[in-house]
C-alpha positions in Angstrom: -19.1 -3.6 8.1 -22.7 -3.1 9.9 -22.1 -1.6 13.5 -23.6 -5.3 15.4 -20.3 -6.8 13.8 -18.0 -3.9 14.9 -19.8 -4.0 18.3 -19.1 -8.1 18.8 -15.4 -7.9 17.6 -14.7 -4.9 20.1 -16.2 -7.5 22.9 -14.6 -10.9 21.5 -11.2 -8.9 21.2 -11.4 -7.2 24.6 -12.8 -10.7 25.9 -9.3 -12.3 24.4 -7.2 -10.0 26.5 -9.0 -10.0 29.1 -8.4 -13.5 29.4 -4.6 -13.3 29.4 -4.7 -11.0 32.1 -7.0 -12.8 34.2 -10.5 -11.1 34.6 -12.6 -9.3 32.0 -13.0 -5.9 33.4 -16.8 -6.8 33.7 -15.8 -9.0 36.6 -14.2 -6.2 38.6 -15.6 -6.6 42.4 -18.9 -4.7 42.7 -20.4 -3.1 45.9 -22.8 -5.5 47.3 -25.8 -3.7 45.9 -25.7 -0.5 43.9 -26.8 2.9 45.4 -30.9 3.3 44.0 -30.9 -0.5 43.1 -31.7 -1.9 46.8 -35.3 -3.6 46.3 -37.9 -2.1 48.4 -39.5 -4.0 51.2 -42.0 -6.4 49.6 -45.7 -4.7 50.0 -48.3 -7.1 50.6 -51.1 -5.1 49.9 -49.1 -4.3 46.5 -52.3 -5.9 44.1 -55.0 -4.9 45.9 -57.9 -3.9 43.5 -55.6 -5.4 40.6 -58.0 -6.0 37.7 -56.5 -7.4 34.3 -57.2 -5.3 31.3 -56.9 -8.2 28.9 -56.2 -11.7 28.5 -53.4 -11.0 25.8 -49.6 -11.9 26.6 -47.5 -9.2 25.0 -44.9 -10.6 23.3 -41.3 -8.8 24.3 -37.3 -8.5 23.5 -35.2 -7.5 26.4 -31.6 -6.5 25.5 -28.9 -5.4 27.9 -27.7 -7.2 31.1 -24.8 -4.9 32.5 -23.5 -4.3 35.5 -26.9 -3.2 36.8 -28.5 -6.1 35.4 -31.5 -4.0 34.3 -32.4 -6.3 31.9 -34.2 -8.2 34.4 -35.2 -6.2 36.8 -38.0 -3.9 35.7 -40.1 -7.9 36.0 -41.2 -8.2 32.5 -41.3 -11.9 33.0 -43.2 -12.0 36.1 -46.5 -9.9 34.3 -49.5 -12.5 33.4 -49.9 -10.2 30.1 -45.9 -10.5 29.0 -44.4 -13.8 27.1 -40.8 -12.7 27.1 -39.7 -14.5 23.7 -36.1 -13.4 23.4 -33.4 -11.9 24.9 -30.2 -10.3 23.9 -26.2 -9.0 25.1 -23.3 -8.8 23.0 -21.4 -10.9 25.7 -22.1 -14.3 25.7 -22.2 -15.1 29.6 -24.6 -12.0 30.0 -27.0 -12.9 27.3 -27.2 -16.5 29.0 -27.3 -14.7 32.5 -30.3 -12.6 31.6 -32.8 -15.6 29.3 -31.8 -17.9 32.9 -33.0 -14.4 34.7 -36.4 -13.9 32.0 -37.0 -17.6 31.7 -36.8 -17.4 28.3 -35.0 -19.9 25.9 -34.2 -17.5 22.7 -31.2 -16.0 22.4 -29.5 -13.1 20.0 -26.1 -11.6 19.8 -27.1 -8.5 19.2 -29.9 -5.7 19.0 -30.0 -5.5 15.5 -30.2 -9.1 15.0 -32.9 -9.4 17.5 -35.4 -6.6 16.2 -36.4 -8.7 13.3 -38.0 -11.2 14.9 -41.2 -10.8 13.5 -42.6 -12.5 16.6 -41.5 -9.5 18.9 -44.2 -6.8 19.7 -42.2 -5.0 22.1 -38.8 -4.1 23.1 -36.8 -3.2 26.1 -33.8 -1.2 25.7 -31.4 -1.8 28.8 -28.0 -1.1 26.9 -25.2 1.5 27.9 -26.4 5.0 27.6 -24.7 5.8 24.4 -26.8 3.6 22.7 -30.3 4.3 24.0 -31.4 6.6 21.0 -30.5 4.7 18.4 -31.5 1.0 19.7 -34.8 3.0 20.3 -34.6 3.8 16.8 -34.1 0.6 15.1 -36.8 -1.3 17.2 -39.3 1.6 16.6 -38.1 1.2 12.6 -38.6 -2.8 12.8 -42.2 -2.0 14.3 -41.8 -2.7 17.4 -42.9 -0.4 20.8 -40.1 0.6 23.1 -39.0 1.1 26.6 -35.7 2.6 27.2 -33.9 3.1 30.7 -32.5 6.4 31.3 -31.5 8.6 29.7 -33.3 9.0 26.5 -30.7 10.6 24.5 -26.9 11.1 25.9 -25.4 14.2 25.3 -27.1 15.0 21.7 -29.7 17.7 20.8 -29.7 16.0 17.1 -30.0 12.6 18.3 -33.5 13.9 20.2 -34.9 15.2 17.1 -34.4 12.0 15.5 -35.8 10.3 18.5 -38.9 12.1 18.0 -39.2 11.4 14.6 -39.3 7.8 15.0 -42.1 7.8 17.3 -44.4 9.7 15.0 -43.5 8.3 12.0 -44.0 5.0 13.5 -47.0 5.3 15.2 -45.8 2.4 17.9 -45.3 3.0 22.0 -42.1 4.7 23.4 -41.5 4.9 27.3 -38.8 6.2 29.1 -38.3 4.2 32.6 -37.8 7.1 34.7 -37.8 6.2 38.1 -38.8 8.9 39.9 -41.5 9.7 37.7 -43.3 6.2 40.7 -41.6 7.1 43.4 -44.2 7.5 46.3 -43.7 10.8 46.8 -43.5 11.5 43.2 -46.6 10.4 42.3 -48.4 11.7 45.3 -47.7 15.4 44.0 -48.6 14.2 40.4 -52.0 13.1 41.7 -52.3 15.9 43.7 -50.9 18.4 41.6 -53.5 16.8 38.7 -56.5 17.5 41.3 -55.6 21.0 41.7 -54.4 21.2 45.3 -50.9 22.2 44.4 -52.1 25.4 41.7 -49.3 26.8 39.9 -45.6 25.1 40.6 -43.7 28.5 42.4 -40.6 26.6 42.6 -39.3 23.2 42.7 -36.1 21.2 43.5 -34.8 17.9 42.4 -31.5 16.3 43.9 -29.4 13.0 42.5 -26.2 12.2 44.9 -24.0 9.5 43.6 -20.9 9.3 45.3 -18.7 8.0 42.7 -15.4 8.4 44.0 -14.6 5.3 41.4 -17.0 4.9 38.2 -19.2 1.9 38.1 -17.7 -0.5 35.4 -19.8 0.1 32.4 -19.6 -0.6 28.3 -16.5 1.0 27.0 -16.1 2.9 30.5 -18.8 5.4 29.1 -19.8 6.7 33.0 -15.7 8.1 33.5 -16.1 11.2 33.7 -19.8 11.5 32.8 -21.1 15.0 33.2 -23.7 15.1 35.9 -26.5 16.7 33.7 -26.2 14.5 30.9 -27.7 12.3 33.6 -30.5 14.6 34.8 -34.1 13.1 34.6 -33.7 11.7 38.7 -33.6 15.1 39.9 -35.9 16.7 36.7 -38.7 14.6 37.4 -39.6 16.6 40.4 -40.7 19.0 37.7 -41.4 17.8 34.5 -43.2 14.6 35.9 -45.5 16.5 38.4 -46.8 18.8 35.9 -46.0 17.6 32.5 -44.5 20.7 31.4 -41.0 21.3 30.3 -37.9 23.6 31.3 -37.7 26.6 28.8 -34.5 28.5 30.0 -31.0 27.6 32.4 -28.5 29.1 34.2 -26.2 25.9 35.6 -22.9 26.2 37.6 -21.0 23.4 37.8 -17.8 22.8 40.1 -14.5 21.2 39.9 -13.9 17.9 41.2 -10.8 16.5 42.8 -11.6 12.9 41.6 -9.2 11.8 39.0 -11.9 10.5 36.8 -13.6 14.2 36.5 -10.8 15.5 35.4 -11.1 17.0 31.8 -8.2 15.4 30.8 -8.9 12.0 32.1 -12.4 11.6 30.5 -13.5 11.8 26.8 -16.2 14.5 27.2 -13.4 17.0 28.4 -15.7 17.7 31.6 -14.3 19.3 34.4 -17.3 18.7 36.9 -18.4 16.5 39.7 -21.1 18.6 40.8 -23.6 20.3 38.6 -26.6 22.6 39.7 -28.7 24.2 37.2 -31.5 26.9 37.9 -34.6 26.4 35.8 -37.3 28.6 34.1 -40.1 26.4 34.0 -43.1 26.6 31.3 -45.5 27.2 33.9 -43.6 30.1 34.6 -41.8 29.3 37.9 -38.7 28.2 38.8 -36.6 24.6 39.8 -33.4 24.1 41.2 -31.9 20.7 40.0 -29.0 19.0 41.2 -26.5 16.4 40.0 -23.6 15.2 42.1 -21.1 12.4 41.7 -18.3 14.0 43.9 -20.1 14.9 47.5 -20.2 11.5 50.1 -22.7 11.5 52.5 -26.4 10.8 52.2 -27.3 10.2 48.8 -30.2 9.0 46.5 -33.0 10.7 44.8 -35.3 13.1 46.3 -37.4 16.9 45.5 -40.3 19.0 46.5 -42.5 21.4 45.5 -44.1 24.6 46.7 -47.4 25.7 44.7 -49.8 28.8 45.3 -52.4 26.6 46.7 -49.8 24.1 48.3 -46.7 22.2 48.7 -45.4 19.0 48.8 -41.9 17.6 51.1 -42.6 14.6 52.5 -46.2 15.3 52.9 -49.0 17.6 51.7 -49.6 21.0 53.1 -51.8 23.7 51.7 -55.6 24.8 51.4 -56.8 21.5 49.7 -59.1 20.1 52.3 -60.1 17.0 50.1 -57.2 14.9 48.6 -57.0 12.3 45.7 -56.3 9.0 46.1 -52.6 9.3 46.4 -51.6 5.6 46.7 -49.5 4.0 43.7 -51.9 1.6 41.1 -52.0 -1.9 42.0 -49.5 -4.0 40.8 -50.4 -7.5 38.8 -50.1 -10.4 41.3 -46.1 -11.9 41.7 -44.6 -8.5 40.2 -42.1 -7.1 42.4 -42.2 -2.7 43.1 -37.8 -3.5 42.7 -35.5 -1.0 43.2 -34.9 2.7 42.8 -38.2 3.4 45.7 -39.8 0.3 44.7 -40.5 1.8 40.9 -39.5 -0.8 39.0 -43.1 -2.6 38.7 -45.0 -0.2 38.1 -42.8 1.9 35.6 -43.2 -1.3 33.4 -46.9 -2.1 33.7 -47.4 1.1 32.5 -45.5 0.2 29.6 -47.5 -2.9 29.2 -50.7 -1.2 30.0 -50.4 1.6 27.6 -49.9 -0.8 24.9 -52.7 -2.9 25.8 -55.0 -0.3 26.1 -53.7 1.9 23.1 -52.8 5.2 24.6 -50.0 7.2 25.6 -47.5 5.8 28.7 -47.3 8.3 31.5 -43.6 8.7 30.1 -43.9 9.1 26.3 -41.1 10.7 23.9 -42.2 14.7 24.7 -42.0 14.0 28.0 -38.7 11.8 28.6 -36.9 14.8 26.0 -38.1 17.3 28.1 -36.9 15.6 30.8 -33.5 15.2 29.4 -32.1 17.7 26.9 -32.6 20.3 29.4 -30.0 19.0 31.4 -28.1 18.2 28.0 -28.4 22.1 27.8 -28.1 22.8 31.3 -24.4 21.6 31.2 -23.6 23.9 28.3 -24.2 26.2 30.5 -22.1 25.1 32.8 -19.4 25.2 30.6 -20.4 28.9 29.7 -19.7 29.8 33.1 -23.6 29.8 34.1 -24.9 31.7 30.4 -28.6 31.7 30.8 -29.7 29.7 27.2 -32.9 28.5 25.9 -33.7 24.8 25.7 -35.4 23.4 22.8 -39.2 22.1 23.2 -40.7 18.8 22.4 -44.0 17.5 22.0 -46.0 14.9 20.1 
């Protein structure tokens, strides 16, 4: 039996007993809106200078419309180069929900099923985190270029290296929607940081708060008990996507939570943490401090800085450059919404498009987003070592 048939009888089963009891756990009540998902306020100078790069309509899949409904909201069907031709969930109201969402009138049950459509170019990869790398695999493996929301990989060194792979044995696109990576602030130090007026990173520090005194209802309940730095790349990206360098070596602590859900033996990953900070070597030689944290209320979101030899960056620039880049986010195409996680969303998927279109690497590509990730993958080994200091493995195209 292939693993889309498994898949659909685990939902139509849990669907049927669901039923009997009176609510799918799907339809649990939500909060109103999400911490990171709030839209930010529209921006009507958001197209200025917009240009198109091509009269083609990239033909795209879009699977995945969970509880954070992310299948829709990166605004794939509001781009004048994007045809959204099909859409796909392995539950049947959320598959109709997100082609209503996408405007778009094909359906599939399933991934797999969907990836050979011939007619597909593209494919975005909203699923539950387990599944990232390997839907990213199969599209890539059908010949198709893929975007994947975060993280690349959960929780597996091997499953990276076979990420890789796939990318350079097919040739095709592979973005990772990193958020922070077009946060305003974010890409401020990026620009800056490209044009010199940082120097080299001295130290940097990423934070993600996420009060989760209660999980978020997810696929097979795979965020209970989550370890915070299998979920890193909102804090890392104050690093890796400044400079586009990597994390070489960790030290992480991590601390006990007293919410049931974090405890090791109420979650499948054994983890005892809530909390989880790791201290970095970086590859330029300096040093981050990156924070994960589902277990401390209060102010939360994502947020970093960076200190440089020629400059640093919290909030605004300070430092010895006198003459500053253009620090202002690329123009977005006409009706696409900036969304939500600090109005990211458009422009993390005109990249996408954009890349594509103009054959060259996204500003996330595969080195990047592993980087990124397994070194929190590592980081909470670590944690579990009681703070060892341990290399992290390096990728690059």
């Amino acid at each position: 039996m292939d693993s889309s048939t498994t898949r659909r009888t685990f939902l139509r089963n849990l669907g049927a007993s669901a039923a009997v009891l009176g609510a799918a756990p799907w339809a649990h009540a939500q909060p109103a809106v999400i911490p990171g998902l709030e839209k930010a306020p529209a921006d009507p100078q958001a197209a200025r200078g917009w240009q198109p790069v091509s009269d083609r309509r990239l033909r795209v899949g879009i699977v995945g419309y969970g509880v954070c409904r992310f299948g829709a909201a990166f605004s794939f069907q509001d781009h004048p180069n994007v045809e959204v031709v099909a859409v796909s969930d392995l539950i049947p109201e959320r598959c109709a929900g997100l082609a209503q969402a996408c405007r778009c009138a094909k359906t599939y049950p399933s991934l797999e099923e969907m990836v050979r459509d011939d007619r597909i170019e593209a494919v975005f990869v909203a699923t539950d985190a387990p599944s990232h790398a390997q839907h990213c695999i199969k599209a890539l493996e059908h010949g198709k270029h893929v975007a994947s929301a975060v993280p690349a990989v959960y929780g597996s060194l091997e499953e990276a290296d076979q990420l890789l792979e796939a990318v350079r044995r097919s040739g095709h696109t592979y973005m990772l929607f990193e958020t922070s990576c077009f946060h305003e602030d974010l890409h401020a130090m990026r620009e800056i940081y490209r044009a010199g007026g940082l120097g080299q990173l001295v130290y940097s520090e990423g934070e993600y708060y996420h009060y989760m005194e209660q999980p978020i209802p997810s696929f097979r309940d795979w965020r209970v008990g989550l370890p915070p730095q299998w979920y890193p790349t909102h804090s890392n990206a104050y690093q890796v996507g400044v400079t586009g360098g990597s994390f070489t070596e960790v030290s992480c602590m991590g601390l006990p939570s007293v919410i049931e859900h974090l405890q090791p033996a109420q979650n499948r990953y054994g983890n005892p943490f809530g909390t989880e900070i790791a201290l970095f070597r970086t590859s330029e030689g300096g040093m981050s401090r990156m924070a994960v944290s589902w277990d401390t209320p209060g102010d939360g979101g994502e947020r970093g800085r960076v200190r440089g030899q020629r400059g640093t960056f919290y909030g605004r620039y300070e430092g010895l450059e006198r003459k500053l880049p253009n620090t202002r986010r690329p123009p977005l195409p006409p009706g696409v919404e900036a969304g939500g996680h600090g109005g990211s969303h458009g422009y993390l998927m005109n990249e996408f498009v954009l890349a594509i279109l103009q054959q060259r690497r996204p500003l996330v590509d595969v080195a990047l987003a592993l980087n990124m990730t397994v070194a929190g993958i590592v980081a909470h080994q670590s944690a579990l070592k009681d703070g060892e200091l341990l290399k992290i493995p390096q990728y690059q195209l």
